[in-house]
Chimera marker file (.cmm) of the C-alpha trace (Angstrom):
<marker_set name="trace">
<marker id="1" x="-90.101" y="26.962" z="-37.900" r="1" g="1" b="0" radius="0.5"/>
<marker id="2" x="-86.202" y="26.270" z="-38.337" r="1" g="1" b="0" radius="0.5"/>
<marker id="3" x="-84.322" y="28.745" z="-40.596" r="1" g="1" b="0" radius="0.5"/>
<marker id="4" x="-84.143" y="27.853" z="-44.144" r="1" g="1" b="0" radius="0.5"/>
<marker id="5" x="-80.368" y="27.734" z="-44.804" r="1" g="1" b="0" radius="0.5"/>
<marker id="6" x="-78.436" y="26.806" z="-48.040" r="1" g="1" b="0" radius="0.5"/>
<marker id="7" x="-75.820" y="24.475" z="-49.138" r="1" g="1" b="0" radius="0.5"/>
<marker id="8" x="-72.759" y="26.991" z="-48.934" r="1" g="1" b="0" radius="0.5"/>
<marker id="9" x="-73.746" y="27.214" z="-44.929" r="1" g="1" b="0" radius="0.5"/>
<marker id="10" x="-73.305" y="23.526" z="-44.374" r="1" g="1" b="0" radius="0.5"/>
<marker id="11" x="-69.248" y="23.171" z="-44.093" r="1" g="1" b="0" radius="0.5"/>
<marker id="12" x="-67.187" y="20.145" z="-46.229" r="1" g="1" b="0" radius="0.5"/>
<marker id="13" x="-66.020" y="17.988" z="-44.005" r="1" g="1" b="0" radius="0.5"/>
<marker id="14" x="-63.218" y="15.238" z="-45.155" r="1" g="1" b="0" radius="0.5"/>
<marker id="15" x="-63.848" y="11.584" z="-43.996" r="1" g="1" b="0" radius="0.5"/>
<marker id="16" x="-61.849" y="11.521" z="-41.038" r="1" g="1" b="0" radius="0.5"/>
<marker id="17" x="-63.603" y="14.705" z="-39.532" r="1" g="1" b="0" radius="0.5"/>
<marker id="18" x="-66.871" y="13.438" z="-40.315" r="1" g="1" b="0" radius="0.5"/>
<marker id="19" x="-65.824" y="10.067" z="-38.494" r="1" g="1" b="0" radius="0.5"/>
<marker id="20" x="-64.946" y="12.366" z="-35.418" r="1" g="1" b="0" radius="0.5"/>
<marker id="21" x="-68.642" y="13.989" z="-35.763" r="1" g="1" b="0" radius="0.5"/>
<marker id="22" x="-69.880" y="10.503" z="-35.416" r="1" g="1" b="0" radius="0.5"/>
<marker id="23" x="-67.876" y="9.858" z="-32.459" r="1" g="1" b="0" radius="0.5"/>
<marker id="24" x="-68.900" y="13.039" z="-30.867" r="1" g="1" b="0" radius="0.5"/>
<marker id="25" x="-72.527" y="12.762" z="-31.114" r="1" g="1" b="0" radius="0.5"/>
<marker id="26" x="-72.482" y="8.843" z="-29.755" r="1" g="1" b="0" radius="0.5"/>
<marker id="27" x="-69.764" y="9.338" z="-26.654" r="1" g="1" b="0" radius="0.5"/>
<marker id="28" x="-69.857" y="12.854" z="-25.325" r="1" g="1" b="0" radius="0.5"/>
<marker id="29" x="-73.502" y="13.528" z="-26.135" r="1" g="1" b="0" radius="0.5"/>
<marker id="30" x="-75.067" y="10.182" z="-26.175" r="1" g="1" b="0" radius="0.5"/>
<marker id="31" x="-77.249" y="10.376" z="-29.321" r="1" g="1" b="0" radius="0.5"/>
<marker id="32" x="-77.079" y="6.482" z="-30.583" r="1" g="1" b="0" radius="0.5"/>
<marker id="33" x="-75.998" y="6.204" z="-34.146" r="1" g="1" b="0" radius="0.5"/>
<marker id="34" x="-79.901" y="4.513" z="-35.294" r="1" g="1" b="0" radius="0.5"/>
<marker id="35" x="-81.433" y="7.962" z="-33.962" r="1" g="1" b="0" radius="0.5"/>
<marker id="36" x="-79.056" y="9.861" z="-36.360" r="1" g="1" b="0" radius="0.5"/>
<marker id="37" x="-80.021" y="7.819" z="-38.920" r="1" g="1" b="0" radius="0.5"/>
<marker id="38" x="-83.652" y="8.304" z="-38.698" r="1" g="1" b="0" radius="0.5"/>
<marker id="39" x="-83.076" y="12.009" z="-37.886" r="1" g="1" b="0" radius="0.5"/>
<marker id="40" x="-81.388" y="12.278" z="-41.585" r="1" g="1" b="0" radius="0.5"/>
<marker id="41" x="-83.879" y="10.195" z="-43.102" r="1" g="1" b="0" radius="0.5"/>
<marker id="42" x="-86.924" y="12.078" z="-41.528" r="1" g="1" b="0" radius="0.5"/>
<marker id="43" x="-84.935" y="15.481" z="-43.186" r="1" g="1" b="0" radius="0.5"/>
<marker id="44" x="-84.113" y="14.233" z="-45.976" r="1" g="1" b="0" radius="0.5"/>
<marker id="45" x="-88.042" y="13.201" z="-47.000" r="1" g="1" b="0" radius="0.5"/>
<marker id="46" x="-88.609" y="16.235" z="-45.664" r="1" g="1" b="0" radius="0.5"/>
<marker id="47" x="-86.800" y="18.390" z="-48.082" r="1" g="1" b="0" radius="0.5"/>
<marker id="48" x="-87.800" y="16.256" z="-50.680" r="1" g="1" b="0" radius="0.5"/>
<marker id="49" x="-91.106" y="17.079" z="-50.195" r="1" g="1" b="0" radius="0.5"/>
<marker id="50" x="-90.675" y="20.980" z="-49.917" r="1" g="1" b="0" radius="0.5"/>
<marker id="51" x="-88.695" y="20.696" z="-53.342" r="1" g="1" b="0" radius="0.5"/>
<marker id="52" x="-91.352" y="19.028" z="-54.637" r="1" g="1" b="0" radius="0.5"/>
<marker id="53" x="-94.784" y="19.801" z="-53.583" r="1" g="1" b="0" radius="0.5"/>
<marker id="54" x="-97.869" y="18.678" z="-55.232" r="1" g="1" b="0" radius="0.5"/>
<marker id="55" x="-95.936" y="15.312" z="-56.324" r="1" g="1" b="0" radius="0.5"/>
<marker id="56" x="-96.703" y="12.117" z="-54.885" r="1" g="1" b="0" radius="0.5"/>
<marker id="57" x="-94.549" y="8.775" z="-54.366" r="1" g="1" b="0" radius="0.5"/>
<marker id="58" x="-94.987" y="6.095" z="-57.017" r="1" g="1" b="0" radius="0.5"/>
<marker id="59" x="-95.066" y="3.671" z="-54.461" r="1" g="1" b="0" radius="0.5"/>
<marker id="60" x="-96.860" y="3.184" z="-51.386" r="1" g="1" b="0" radius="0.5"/>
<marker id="61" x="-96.391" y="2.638" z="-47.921" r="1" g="1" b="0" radius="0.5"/>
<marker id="62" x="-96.762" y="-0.462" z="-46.401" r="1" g="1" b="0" radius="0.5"/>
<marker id="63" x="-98.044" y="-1.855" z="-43.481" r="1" g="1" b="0" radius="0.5"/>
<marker id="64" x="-95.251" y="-4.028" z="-42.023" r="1" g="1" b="0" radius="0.5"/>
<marker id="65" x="-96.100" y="-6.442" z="-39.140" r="1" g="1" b="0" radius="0.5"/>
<link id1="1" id2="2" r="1" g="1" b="0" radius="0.2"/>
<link id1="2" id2="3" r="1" g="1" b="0" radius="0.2"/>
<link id1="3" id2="4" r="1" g="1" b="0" radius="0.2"/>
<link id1="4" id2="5" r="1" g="1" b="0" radius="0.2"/>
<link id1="5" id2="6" r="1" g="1" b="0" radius="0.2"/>
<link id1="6" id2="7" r="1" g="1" b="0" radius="0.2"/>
<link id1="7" id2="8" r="1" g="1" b="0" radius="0.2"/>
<link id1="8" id2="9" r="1" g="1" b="0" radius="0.2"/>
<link id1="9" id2="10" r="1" g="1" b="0" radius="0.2"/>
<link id1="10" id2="11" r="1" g="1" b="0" radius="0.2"/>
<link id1="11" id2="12" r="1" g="1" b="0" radius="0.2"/>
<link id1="12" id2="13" r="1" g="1" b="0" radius="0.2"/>
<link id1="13" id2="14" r="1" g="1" b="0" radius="0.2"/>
<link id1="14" id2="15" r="1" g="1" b="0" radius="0.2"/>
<link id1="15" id2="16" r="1" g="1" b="0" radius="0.2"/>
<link id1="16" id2="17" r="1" g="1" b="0" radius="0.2"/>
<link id1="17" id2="18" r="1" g="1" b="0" radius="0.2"/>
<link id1="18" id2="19" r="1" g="1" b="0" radius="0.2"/>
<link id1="19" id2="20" r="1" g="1" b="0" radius="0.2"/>
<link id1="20" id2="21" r="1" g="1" b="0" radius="0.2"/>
<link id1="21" id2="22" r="1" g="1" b="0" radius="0.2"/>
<link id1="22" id2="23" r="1" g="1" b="0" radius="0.2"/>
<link id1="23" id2="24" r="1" g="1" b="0" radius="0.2"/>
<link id1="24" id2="25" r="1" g="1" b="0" radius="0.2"/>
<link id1="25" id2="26" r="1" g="1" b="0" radius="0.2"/>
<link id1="26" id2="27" r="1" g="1" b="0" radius="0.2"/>
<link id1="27" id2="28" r="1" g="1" b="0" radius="0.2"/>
<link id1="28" id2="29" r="1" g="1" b="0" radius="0.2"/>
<link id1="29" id2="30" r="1" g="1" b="0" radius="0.2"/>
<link id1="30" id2="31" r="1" g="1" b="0" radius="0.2"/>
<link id1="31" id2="32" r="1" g="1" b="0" radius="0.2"/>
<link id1="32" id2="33" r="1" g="1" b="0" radius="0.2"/>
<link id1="33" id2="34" r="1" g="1" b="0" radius="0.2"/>
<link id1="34" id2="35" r="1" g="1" b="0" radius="0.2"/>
<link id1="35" id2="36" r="1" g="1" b="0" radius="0.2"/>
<link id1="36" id2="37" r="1" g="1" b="0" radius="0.2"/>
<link id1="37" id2="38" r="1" g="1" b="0" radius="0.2"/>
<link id1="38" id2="39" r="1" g="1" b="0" radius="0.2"/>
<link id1="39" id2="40" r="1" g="1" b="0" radius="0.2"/>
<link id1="40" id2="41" r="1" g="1" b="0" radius="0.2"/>
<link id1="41" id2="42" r="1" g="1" b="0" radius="0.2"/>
<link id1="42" id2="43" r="1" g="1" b="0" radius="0.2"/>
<link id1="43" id2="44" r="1" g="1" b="0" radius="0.2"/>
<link id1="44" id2="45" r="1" g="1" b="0" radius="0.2"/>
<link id1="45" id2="46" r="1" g="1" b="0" radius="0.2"/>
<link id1="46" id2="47" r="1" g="1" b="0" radius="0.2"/>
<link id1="47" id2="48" r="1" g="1" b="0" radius="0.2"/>
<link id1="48" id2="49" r="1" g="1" b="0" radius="0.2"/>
<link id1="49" id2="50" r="1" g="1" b="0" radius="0.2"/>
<link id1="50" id2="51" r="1" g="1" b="0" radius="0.2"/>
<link id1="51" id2="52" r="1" g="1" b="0" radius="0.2"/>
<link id1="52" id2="53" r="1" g="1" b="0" radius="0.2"/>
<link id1="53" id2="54" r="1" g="1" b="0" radius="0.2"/>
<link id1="54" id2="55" r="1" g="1" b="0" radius="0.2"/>
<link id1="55" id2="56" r="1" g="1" b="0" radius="0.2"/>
<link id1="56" id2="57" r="1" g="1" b="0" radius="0.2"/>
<link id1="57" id2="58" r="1" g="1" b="0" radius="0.2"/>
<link id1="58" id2="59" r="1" g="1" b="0" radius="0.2"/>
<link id1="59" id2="60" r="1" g="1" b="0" radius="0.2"/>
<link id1="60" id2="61" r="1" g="1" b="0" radius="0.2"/>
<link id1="61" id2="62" r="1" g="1" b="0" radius="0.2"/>
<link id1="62" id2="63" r="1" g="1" b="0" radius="0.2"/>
<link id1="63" id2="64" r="1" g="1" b="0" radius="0.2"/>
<link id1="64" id2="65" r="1" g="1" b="0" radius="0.2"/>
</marker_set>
């Protein structure tokens, strides 16, 4: 299990630096920007559900064809 860590350990980064972050991560390691996306996304609900256990969604999945 990853090491809890809190929001003083996660640097401030200004736009521009952030921008270079991006850049990184698509040219020198090759991670395409959707796959960062999803990789937030799949954190962020995941922390969301931590914070609040026991709570369920007022809306439901659905089944998209």
């Amino acid at each position: 299990m990853p090491k809890a860590f809190s929001v003083s350990d996660v640097p401030d980064l200004t736009t521009e630096q952030m921008v270079e972050v991006d850049r990184a991560m698509i040219e020198d390691y090759r991670i395409e920007l959707i796959q960062m996306m999803e990789n937030a996304g799949r954190n962020l609900a995941h922390l969301a559900r931590t914070r609040l256990p026991g709570r369920r969604p007022r809306w439901r999945w659905r089944q998209w064809r």
